[in-house]
mmCIF file of the N, C-alpha and C atoms, coordinates in Angstrom:
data_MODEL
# 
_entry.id   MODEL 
# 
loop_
_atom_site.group_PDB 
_atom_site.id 
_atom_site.type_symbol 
_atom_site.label_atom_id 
_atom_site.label_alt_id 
_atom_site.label_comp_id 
_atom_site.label_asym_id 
_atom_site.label_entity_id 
_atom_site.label_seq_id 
_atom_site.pdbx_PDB_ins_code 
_atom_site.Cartn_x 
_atom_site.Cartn_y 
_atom_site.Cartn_z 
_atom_site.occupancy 
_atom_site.B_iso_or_equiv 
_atom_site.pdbx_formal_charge 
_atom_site.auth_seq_id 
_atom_site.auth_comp_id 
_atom_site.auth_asym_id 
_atom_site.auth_atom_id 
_atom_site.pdbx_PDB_model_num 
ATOM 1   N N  . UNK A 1 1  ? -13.314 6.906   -20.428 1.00 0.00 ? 1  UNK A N  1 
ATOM 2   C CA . UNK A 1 1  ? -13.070 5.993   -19.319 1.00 0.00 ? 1  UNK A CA 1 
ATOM 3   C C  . UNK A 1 1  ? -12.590 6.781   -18.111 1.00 0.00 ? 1  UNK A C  1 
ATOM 4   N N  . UNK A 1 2  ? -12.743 6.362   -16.932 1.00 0.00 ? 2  UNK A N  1 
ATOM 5   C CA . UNK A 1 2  ? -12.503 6.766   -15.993 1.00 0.00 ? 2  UNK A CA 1 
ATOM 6   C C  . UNK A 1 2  ? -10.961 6.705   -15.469 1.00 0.00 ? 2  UNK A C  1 
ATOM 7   N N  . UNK A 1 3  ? -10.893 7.164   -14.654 1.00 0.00 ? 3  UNK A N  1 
ATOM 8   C CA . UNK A 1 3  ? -9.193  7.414   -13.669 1.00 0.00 ? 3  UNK A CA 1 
ATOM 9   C C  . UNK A 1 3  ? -9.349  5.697   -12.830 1.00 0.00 ? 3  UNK A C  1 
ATOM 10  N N  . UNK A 1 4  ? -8.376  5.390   -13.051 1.00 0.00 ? 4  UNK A N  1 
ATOM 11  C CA . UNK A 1 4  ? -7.747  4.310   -12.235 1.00 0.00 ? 4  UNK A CA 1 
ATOM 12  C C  . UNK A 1 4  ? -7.391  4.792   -10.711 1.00 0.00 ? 4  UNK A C  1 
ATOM 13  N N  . UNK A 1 5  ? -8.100  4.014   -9.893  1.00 0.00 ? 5  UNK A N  1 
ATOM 14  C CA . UNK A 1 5  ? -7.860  4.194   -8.376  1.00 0.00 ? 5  UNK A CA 1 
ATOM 15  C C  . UNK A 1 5  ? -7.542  3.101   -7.949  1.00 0.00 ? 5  UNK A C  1 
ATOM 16  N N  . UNK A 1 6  ? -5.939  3.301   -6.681  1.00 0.00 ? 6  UNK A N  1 
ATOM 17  C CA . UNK A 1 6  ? -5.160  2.509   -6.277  1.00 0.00 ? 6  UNK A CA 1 
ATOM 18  C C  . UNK A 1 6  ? -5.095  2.547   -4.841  1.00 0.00 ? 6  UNK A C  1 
ATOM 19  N N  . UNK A 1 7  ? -5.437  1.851   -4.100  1.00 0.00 ? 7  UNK A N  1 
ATOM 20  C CA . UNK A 1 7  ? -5.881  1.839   -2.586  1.00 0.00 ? 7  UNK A CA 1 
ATOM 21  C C  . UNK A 1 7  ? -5.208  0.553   -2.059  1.00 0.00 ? 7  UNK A C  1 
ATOM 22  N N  . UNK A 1 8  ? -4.477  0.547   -0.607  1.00 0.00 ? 8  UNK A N  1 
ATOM 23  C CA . UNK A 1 8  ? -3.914  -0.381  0.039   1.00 0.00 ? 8  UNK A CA 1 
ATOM 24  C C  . UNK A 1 8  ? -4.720  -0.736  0.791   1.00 0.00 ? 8  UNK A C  1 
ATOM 25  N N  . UNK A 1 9  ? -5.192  -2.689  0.911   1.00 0.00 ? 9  UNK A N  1 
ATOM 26  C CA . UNK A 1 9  ? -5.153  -3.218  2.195   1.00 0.00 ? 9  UNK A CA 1 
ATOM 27  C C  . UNK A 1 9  ? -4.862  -3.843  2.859   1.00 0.00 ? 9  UNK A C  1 
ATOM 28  N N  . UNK A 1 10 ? -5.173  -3.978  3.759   1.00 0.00 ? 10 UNK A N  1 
ATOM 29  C CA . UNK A 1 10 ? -4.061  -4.959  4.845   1.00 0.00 ? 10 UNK A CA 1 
ATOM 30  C C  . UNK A 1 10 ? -5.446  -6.356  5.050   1.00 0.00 ? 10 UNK A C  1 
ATOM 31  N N  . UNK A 1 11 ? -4.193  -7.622  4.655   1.00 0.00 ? 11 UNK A N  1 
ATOM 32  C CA . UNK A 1 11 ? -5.125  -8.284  5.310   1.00 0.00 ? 11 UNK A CA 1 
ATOM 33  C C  . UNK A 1 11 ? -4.817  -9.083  6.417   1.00 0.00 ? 11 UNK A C  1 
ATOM 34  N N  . UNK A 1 12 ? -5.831  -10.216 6.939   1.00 0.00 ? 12 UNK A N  1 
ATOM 35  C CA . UNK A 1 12 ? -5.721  -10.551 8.558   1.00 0.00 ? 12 UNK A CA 1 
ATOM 36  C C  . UNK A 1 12 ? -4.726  -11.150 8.863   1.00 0.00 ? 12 UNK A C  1 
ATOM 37  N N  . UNK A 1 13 ? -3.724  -11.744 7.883   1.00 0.00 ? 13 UNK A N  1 
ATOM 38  C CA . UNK A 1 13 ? -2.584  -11.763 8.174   1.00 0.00 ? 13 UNK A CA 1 
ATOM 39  C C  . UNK A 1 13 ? -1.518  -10.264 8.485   1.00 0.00 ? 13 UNK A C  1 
ATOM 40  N N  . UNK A 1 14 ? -2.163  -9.671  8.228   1.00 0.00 ? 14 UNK A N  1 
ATOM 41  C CA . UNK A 1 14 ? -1.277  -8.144  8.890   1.00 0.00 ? 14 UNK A CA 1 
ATOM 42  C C  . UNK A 1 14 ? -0.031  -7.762  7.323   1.00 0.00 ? 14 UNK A C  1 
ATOM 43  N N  . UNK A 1 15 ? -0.349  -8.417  6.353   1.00 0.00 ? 15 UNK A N  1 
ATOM 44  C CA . UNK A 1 15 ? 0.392   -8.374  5.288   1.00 0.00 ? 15 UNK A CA 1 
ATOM 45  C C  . UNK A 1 15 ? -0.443  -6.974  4.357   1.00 0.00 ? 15 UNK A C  1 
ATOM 46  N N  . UNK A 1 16 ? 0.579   -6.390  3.654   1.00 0.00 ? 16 UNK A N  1 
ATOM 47  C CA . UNK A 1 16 ? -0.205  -5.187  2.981   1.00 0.00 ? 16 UNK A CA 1 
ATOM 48  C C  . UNK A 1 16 ? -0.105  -5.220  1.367   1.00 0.00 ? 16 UNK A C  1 
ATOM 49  N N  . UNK A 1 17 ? -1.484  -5.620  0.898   1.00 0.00 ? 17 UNK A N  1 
ATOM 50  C CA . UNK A 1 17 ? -1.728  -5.289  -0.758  1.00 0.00 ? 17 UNK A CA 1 
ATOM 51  C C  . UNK A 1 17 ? -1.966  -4.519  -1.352  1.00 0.00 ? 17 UNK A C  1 
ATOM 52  N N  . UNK A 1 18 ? -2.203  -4.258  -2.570  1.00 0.00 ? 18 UNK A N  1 
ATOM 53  C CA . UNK A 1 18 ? -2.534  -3.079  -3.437  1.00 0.00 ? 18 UNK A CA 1 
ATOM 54  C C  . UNK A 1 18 ? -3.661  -3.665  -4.304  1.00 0.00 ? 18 UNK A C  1 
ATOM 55  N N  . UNK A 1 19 ? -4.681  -2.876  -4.723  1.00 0.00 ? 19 UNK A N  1 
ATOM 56  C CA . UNK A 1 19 ? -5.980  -2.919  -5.055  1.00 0.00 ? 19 UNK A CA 1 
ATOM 57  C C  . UNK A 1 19 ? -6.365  -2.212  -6.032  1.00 0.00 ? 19 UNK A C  1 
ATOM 58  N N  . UNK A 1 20 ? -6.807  -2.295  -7.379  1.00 0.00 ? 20 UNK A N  1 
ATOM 59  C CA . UNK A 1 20 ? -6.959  -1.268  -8.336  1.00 0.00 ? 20 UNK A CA 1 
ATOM 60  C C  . UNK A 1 20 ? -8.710  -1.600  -8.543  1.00 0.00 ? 20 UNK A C  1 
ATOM 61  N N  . UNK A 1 21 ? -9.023  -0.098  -8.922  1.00 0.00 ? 21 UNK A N  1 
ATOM 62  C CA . UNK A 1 21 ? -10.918 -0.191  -9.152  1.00 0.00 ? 21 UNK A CA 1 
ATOM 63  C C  . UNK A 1 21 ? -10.629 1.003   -10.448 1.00 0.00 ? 21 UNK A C  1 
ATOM 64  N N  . UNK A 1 22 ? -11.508 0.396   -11.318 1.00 0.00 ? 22 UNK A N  1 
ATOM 65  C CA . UNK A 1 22 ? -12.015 1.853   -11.938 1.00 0.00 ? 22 UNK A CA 1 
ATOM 66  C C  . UNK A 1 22 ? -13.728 1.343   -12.342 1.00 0.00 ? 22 UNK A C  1 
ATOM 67  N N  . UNK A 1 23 ? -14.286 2.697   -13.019 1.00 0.00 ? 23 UNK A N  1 
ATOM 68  C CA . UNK A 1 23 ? -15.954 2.139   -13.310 1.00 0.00 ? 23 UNK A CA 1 
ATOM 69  C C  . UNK A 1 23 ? -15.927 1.810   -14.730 1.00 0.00 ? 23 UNK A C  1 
ATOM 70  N N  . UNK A 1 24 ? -16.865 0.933   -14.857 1.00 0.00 ? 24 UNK A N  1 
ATOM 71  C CA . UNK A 1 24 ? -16.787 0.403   -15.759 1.00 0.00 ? 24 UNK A CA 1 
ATOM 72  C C  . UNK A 1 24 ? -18.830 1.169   -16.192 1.00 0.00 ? 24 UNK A C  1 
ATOM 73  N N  . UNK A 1 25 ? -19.190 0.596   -17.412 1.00 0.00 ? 25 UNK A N  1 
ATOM 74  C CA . UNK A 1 25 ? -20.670 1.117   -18.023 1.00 0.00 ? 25 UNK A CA 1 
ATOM 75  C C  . UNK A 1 25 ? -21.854 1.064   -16.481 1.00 0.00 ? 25 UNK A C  1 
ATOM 76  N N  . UNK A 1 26 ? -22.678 2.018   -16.769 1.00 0.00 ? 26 UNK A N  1 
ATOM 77  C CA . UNK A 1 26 ? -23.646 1.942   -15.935 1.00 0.00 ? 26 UNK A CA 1 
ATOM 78  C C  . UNK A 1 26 ? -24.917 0.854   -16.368 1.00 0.00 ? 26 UNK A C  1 
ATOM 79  N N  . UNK A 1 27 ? -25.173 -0.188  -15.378 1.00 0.00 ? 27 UNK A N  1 
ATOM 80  C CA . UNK A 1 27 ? -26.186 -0.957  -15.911 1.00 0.00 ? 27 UNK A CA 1 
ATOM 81  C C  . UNK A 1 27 ? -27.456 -0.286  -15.129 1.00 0.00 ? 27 UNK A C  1 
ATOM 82  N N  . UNK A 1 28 ? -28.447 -0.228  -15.325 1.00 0.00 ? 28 UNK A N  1 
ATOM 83  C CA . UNK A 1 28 ? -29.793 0.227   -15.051 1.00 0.00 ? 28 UNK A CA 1 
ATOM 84  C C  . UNK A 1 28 ? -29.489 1.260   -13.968 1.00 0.00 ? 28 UNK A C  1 
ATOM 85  N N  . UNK A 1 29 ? -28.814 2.215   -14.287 1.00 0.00 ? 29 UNK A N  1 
ATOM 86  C CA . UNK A 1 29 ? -28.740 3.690   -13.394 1.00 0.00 ? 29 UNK A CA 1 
ATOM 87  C C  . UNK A 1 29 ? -27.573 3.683   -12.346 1.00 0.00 ? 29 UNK A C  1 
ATOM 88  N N  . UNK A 1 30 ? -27.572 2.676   -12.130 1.00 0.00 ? 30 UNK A N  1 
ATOM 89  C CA . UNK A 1 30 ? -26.249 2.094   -10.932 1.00 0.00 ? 30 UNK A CA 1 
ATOM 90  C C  . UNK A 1 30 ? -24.673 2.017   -11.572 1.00 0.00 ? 30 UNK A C  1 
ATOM 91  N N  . UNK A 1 31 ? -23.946 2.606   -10.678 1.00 0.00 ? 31 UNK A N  1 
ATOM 92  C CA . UNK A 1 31 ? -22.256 2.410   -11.408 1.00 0.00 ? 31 UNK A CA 1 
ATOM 93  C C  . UNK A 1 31 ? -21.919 0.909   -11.214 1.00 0.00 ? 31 UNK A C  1 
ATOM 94  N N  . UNK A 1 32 ? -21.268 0.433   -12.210 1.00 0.00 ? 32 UNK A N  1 
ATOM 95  C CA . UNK A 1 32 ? -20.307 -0.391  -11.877 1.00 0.00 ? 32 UNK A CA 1 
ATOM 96  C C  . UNK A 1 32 ? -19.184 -0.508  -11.534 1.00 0.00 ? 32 UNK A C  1 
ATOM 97  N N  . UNK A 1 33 ? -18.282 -1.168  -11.196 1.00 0.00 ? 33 UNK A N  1 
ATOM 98  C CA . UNK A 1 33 ? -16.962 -0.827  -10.781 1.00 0.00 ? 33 UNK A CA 1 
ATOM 99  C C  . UNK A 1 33 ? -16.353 -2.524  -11.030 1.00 0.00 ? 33 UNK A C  1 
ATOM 100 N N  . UNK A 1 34 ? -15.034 -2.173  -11.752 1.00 0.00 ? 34 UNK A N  1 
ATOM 101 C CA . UNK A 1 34 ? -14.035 -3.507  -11.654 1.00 0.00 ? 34 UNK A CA 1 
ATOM 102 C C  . UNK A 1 34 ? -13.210 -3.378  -10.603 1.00 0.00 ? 34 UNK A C  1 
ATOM 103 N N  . UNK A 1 35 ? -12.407 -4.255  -10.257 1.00 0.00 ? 35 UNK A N  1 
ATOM 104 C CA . UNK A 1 35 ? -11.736 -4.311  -9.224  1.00 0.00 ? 35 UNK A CA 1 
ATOM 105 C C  . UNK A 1 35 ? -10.886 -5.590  -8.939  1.00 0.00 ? 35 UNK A C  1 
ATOM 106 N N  . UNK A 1 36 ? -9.676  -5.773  -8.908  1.00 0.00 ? 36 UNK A N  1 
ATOM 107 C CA . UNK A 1 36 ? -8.479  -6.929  -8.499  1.00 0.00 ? 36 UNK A CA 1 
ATOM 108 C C  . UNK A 1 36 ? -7.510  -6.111  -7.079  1.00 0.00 ? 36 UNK A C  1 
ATOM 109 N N  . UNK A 1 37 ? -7.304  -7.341  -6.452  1.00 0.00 ? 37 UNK A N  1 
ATOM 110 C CA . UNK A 1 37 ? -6.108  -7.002  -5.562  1.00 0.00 ? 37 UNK A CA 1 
ATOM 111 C C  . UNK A 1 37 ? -5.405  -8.503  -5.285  1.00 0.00 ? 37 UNK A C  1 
ATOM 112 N N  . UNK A 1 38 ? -3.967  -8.199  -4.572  1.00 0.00 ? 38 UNK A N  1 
ATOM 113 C CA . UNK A 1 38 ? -3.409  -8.940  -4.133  1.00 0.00 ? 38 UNK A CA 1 
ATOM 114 C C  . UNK A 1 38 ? -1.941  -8.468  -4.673  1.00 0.00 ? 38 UNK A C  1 
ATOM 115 N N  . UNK A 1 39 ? -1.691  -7.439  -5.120  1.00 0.00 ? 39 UNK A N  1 
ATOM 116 C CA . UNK A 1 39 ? -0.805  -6.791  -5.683  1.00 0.00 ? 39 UNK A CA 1 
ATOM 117 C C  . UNK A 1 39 ? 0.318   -6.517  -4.632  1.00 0.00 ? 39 UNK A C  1 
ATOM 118 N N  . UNK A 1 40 ? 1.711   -6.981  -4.871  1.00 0.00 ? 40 UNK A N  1 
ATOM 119 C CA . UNK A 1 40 ? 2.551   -5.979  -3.841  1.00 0.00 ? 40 UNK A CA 1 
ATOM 120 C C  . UNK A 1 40 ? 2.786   -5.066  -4.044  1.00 0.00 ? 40 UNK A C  1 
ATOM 121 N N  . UNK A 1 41 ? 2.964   -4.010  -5.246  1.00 0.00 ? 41 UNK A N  1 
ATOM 122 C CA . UNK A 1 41 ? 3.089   -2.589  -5.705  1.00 0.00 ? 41 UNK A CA 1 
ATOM 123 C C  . UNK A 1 41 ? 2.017   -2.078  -5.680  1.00 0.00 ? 41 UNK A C  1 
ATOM 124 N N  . UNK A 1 42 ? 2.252   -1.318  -5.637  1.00 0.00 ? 42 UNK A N  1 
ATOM 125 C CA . UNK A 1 42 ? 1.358   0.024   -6.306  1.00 0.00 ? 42 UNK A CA 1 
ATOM 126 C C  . UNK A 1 42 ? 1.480   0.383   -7.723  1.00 0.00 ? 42 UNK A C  1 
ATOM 127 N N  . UNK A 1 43 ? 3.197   0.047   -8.109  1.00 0.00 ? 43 UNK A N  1 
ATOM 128 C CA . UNK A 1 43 ? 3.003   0.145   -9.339  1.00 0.00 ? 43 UNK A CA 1 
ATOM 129 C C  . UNK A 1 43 ? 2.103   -1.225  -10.180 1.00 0.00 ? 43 UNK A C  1 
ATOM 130 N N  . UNK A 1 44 ? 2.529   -2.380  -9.476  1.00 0.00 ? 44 UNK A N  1 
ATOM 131 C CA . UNK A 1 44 ? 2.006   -3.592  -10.477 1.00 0.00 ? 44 UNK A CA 1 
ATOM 132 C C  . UNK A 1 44 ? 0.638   -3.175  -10.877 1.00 0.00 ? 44 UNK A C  1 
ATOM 133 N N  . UNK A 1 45 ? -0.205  -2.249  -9.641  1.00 0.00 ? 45 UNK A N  1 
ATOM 134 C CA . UNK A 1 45 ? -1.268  -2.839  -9.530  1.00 0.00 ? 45 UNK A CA 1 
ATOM 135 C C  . UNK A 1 45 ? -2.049  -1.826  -10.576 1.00 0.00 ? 45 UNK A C  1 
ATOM 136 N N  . UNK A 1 46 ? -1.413  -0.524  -10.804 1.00 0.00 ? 46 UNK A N  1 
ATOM 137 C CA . UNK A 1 46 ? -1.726  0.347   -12.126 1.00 0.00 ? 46 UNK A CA 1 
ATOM 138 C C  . UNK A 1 46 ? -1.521  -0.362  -12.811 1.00 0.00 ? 46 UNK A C  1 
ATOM 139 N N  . UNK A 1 47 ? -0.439  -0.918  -13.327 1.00 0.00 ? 47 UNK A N  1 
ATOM 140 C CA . UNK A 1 47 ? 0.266   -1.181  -14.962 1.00 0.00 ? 47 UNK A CA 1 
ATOM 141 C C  . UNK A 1 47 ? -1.170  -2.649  -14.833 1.00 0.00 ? 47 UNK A C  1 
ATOM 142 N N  . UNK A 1 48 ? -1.731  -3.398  -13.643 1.00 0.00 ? 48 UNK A N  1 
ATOM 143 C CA . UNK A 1 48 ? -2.542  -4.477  -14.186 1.00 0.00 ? 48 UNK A CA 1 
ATOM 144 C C  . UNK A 1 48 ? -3.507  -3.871  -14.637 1.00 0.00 ? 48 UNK A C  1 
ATOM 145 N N  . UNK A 1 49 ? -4.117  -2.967  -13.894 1.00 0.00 ? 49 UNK A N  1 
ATOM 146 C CA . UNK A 1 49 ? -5.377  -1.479  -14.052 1.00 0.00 ? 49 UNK A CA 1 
ATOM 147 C C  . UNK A 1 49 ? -5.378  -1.397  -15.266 1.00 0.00 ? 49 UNK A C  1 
ATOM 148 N N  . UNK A 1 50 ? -4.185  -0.791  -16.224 1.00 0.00 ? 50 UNK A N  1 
ATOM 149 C CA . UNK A 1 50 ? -4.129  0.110   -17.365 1.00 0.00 ? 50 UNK A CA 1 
ATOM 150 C C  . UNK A 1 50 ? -4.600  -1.233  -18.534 1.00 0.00 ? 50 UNK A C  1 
ATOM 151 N N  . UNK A 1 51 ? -3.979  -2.154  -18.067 1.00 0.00 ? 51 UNK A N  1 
ATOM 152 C CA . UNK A 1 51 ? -4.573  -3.662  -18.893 1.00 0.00 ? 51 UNK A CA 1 
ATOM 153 C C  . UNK A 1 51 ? -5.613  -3.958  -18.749 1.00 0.00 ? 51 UNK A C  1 
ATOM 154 N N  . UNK A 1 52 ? -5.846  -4.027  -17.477 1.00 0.00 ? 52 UNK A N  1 
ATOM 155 C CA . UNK A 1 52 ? -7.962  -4.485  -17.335 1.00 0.00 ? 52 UNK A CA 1 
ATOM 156 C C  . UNK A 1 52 ? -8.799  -3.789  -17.830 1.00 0.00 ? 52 UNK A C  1 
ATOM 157 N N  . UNK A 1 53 ? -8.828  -2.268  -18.302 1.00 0.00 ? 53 UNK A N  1 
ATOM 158 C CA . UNK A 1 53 ? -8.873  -0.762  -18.583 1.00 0.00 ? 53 UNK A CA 1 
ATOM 159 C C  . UNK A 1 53 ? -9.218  -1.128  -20.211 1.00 0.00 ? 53 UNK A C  1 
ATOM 160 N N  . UNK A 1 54 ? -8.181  -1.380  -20.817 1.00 0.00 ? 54 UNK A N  1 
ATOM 161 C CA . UNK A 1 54 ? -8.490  -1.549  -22.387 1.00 0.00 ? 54 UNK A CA 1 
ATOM 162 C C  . UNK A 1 54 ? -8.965  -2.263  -22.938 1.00 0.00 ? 54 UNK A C  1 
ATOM 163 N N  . UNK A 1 55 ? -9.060  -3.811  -22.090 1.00 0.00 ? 55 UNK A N  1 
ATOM 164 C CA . UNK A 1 55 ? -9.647  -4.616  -22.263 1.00 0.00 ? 55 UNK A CA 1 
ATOM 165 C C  . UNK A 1 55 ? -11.304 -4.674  -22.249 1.00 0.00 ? 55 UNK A C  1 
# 
């Protein structure tokens, strides 16, 4: 499995979230990728990662 990546964004309310992606199986040659946000940490948004991850 891949590395968990954790990226902030801001949305149009000017408020700032946290965002976790990692890839998930390749379907017909193309990556996939999972992905949740709305996180206020950085940490929440690993420790949700490391759960979406094993699942």
């Amino acid at each position: 499995m891949g590395e968990i990546i954790i990226k902030p964004r801001t949305l149009k309310s000017g408020k700032v979230v946290y965002e976790y992606a990692f890839e998930i199986a390749s379907v017909d040659g193309k990556r996939k990728r999972k992905t949740k946000s709305g996180f206020r940490t950085k940490r929440e948004a690993k420790e949700a990662g490391k759960l979406a991850q094993q699942t």
